[in-house]
PLY file of the C-alpha trace (Angstrom):
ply
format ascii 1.0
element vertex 161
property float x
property float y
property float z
element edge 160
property int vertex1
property int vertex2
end_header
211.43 105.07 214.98
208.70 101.94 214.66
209.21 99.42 212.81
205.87 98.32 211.10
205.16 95.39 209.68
203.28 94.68 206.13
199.75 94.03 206.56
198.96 90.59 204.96
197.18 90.71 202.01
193.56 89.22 202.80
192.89 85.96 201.01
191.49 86.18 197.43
188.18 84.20 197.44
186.11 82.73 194.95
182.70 81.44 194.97
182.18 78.77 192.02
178.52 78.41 191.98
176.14 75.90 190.04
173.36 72.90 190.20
176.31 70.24 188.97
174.00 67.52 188.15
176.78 66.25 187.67
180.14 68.14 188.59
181.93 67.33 185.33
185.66 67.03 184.15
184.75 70.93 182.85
183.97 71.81 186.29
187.14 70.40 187.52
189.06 72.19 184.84
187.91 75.47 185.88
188.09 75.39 189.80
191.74 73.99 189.52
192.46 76.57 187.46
190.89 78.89 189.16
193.31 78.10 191.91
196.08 80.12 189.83
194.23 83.26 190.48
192.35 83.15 194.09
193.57 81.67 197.33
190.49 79.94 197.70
187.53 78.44 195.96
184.51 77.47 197.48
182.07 75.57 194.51
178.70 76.36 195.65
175.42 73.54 194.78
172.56 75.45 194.67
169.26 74.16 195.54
166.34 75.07 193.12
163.69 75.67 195.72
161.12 74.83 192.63
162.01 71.21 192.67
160.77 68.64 195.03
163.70 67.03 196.81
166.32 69.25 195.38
168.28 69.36 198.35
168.69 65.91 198.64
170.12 65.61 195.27
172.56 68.98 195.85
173.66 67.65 198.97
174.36 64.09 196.67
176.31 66.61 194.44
178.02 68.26 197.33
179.28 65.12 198.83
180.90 63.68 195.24
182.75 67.47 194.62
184.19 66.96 198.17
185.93 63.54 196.86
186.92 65.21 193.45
189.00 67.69 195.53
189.87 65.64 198.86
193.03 66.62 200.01
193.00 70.03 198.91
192.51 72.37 201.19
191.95 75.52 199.19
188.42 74.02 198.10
185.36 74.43 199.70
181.96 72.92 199.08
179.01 73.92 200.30
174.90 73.70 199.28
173.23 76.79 199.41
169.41 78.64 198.58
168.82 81.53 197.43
170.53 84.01 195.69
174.56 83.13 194.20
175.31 86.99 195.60
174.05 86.14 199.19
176.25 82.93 199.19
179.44 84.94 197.90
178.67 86.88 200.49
178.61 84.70 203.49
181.62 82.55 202.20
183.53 86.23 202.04
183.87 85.85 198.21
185.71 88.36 196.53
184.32 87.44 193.28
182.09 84.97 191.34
184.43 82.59 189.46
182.09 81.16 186.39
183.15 78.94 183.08
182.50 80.06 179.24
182.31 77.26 176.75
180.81 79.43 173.98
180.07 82.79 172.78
176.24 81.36 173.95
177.55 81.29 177.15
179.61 84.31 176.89
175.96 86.59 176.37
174.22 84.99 179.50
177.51 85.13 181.87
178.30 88.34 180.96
174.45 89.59 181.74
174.63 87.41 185.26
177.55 89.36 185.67
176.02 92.70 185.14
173.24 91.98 187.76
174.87 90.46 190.46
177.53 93.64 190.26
174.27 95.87 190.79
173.19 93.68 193.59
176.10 93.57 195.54
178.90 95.35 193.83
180.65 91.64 193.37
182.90 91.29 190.25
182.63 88.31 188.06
186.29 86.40 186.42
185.47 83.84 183.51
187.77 81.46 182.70
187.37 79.98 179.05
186.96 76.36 178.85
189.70 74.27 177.68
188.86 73.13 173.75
188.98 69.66 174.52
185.91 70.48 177.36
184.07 72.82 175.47
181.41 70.42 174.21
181.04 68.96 177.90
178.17 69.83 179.84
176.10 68.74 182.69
172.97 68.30 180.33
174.85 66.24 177.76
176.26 63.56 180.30
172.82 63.32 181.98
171.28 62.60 178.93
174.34 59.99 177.26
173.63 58.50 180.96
170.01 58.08 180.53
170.21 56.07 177.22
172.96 53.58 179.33
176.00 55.34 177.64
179.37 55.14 179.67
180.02 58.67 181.14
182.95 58.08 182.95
185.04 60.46 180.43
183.07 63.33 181.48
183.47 63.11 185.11
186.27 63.93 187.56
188.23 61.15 189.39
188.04 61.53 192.94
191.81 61.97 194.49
192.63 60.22 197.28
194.65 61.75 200.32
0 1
1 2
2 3
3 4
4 5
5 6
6 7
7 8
8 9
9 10
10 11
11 12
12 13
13 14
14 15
15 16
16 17
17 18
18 19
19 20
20 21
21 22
22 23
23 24
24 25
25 26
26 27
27 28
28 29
29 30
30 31
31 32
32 33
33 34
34 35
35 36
36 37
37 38
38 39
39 40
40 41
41 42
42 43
43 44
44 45
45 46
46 47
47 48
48 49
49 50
50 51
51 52
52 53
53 54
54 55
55 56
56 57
57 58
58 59
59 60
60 61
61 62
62 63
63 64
64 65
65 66
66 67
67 68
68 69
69 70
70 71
71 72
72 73
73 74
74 75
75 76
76 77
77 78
78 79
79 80
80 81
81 82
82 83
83 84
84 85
85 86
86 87
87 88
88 89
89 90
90 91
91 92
92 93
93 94
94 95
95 96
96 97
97 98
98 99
99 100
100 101
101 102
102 103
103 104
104 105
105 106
106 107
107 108
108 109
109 110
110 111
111 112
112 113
113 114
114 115
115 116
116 117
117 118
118 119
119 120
120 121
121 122
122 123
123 124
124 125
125 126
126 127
127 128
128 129
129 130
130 131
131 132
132 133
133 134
134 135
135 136
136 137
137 138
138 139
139 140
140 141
141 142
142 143
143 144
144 145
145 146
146 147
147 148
148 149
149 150
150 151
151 152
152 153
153 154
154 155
155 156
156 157
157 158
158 159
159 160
């Protein structure tokens, strides 16, 4: 008789996609953890092909995420176009990993979620934001930022190796 081996499980993946202008303390919160449920996590920039430059400024993006989460080698960043599903799909995502701050959010994540299942049969996991995050958003520190507040609350500490 043959002794067989178990087959190892293939790695849970999670594509964490978003502009993050800028990749906030929120952001962190959800990708790390996010890295209680999937083996991986690769945060996704998009580029909004509408905007001049864009890429520039995700690639500017890409580069501080990478220093948020140096050292740890179950993140991923990369910038992508196009469509969220088509990225999931070339990283081998096994689902879309998104954050819910509000029921606001709830509506619009769970409707992103319905399409992108009927696109490419990819399943959606939201992880609630943390009450002390909830009011933290990308729009909010831009803006504090643009009247010379300090914004350093709202934004992740790189880690060093």
């Amino acid at each position: 008789m043959t002794k067989t081996s178990p087959s190892k499980p293939e790695a849970r993946v999670a594509l964490f996609a978003g502009s993050f202008r800028p990749f906030t303390t929120g952001h962190e919160s959800i990708v790390v953890r996010g890295l209680d449920i999937f083996d991986r996590i690769v945060v996704g920039v998009g580029v909004n092909s509408a905007k001049p430059d864009d890429r520039c400024h995700a690639e500017d993006a890409a580069e501080a995420i990478r220093r948020v989460f140096a050292g740890e080698d179950r993140v991923d960043v990369m910038v992508y176009d196009g469509l969220t599903v088509d990225a999931a799909d070339a990283v081998g995502a096994t689902a879309l990993l998104r954050g819910v701050r509000s029921t606001r959010d709830f509506d619009y994540e769970r409707d992103l979620a319905d399409v992108n299942r009927q696109l490419s049969g990819i399943e959606t996991v939201l992880l609630y934001s943390l009450p002390e995050l909830a009011a933290v958003s990308s729009s909010i520190v831009r803006e504090l930022a643009s009247y010379g507040r300090d914004v350093s609350a709202f934004l992740p500490q790189p880690r060093t190796k």
